[in-house]
C-alpha positions, 0 to 999 in steps of 0.5 A: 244321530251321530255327531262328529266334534265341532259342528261349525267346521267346514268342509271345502273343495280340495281343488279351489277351497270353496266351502260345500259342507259343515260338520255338523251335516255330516250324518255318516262316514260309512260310504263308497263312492268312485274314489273310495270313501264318501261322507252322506251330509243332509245339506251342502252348499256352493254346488251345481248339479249334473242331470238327473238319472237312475243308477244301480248302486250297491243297495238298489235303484236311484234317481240321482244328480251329479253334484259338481263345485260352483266355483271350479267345478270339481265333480264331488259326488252327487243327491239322491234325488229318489230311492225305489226301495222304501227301506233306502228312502231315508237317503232321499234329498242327502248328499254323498260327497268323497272324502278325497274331493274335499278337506276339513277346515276348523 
């Protein structure tokens, strides 16, 4: 696993700062979401989700949740909740969250 400097930073949600994620969850950097570019964390936090449903993204097949800012409710990216694919079933239970829906905080 990679590792991205202080794992005790946080990220926070751009419009009202509540904190979602800590650095040390960040598992990748290299994802694309509605926005542009999007972080996958293993766990976030101070979220509520949208309903489920299954969408075709890039690499196949998803049953996913919208996840949205407990506080303001920003909508900040989503959960893979089930992957149809087994080579993409790592990405089951992480989070995308895009990079302009949030700042880092050390």
């Amino acid at each position: 696993m990679e590792t991205y400097g202080d794992p005790s930073a946080t990220y926070r949600c751009k419009n009202c700062q509540n904190p979602i994620a800590f650095r040390g969850e960040l598992l990748s950097k290299s994802y694309r979401a509605k926005s542009g570019k999007a972080f996958m964390f293993s766990h976030a936090r101070n979220i509520v989700f949208g309903p489920k449903q299954d969408r075709s993204l890039i690499t196949g097949m998803y049953t996913i949740a919208g996840i949205f800012c407990s506080n303001c409710g920003e909508e900040l990216g989503w959960k893979y909740l089930q992957a149809y694919e087994a080579r993409q079933k790592f990405k089951e239970g992480k989070f995308i969250i895009e990079t302009a829906k949030i700042t880092k905080y050390y």
